[in-house]
C-alpha positions in Angstrom: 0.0 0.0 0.0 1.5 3.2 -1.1 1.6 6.2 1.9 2.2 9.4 1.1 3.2 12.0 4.5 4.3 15.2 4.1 6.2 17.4 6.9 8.0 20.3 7.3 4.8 23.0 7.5 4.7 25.4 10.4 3.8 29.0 11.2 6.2 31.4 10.0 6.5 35.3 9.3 5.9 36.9 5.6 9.4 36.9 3.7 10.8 34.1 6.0 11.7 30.6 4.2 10.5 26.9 4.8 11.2 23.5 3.4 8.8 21.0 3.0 9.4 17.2 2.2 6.9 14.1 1.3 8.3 11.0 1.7 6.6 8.5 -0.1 6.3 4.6 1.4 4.8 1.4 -0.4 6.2 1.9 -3.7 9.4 2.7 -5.4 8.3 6.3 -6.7 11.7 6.6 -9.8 10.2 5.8 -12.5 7.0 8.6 -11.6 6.2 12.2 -11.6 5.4 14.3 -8.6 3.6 17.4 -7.6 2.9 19.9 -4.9 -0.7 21.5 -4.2 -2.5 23.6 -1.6 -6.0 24.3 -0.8 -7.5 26.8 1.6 -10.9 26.3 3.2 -13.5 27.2 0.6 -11.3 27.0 -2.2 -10.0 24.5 -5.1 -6.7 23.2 -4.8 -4.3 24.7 -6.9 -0.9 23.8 -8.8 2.2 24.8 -7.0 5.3 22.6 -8.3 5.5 19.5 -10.3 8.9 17.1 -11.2 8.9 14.9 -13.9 10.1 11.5 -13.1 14.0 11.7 -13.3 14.3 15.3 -12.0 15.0 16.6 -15.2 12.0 18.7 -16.2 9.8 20.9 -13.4 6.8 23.0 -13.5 5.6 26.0 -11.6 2.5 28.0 -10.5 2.9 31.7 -12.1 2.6 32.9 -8.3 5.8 31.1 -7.3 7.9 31.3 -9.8 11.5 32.3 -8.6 10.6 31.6 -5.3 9.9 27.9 -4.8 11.8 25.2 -5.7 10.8 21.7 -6.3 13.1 18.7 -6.1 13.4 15.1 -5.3 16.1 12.5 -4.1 15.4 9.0 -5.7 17.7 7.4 -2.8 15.3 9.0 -0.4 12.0 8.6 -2.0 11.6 11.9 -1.2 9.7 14.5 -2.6 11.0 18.6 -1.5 9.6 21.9 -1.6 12.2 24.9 -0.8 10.0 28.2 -0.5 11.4 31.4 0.5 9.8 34.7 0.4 6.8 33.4 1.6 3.3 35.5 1.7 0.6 36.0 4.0 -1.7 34.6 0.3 -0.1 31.7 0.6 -1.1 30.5 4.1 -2.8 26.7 3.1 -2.6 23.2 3.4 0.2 22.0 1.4 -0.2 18.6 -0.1 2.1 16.5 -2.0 1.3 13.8 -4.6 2.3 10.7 -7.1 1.3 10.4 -10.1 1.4 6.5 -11.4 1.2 7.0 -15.0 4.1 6.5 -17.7 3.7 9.8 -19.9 4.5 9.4 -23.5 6.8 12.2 -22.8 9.7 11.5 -20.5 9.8 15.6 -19.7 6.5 15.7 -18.7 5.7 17.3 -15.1 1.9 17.2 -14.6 0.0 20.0 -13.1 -3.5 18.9 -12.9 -4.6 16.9 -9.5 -6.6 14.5 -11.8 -3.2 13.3 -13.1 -2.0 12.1 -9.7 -2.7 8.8 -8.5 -1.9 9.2 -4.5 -1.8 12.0 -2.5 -0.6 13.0 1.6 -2.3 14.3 4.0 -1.3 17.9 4.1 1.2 19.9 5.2 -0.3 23.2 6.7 1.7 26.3 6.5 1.0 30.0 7.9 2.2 32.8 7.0 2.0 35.7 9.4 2.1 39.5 8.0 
């Protein structure tokens, strides 16, 4: 049974950094792209980050562009989310996810949740003004 558990959330100030990881369980996660979402109350989740399978390729939300950086350690199964110059906007529950497809395209870094097979629990993380 695959598990997906994120850490690394917390309650920080606007401008400050964190690092989230998602360390994935059950299944060898190599040969698979991954992504990172959030969702505040009342809202859709939305696209943050996404890796294609080898590290190789990565996609980003317009809003966190230059700011966040995805990133993954195959030895690790692990699944990373480096964001600095955080904003009080951006306060939400972080989730990470796995997609279990083999894309056509090796490069491909998915950014739809309907592409992504298991997902975490959440992460949350506040940001304070």
């Amino acid at each position: 049974q695959v598990q997906v558990a994120e850490s690394g959330g917390g309650l920080v100030q606007a401008g400050a950094s964190l690092r989230l990881s998602c360390l994935v369980s059950g299944r060898i996660v190599a040969s698979f792209a991954m992504g990172w979402f959030r969702q505040v109350p009342g809202k859709e989740r939305e696209f943050v980050a996404s890796i294609n399978w080898n590290g190789a390729s990565t996609d980003y939300a317009d809003s966190v562009k230059g700011r966040f950086t995805i990133s993954r350690d195959h030895a690790k199964n692990t699944l990373y989310l480096q964001m600095d110059s955080l904003k009080p906007e951006e306060t939400a529950l972080y989730y990470c996810a796995l997609s279990a497809t083999y894309y056509s395209s090796p490069r491909y870094a998915p950014n739809k949740d309907s592409e992504y097979a298991y997902w975490g629990q959440g992460t949350q993380v506040t940001v304070s003004s």
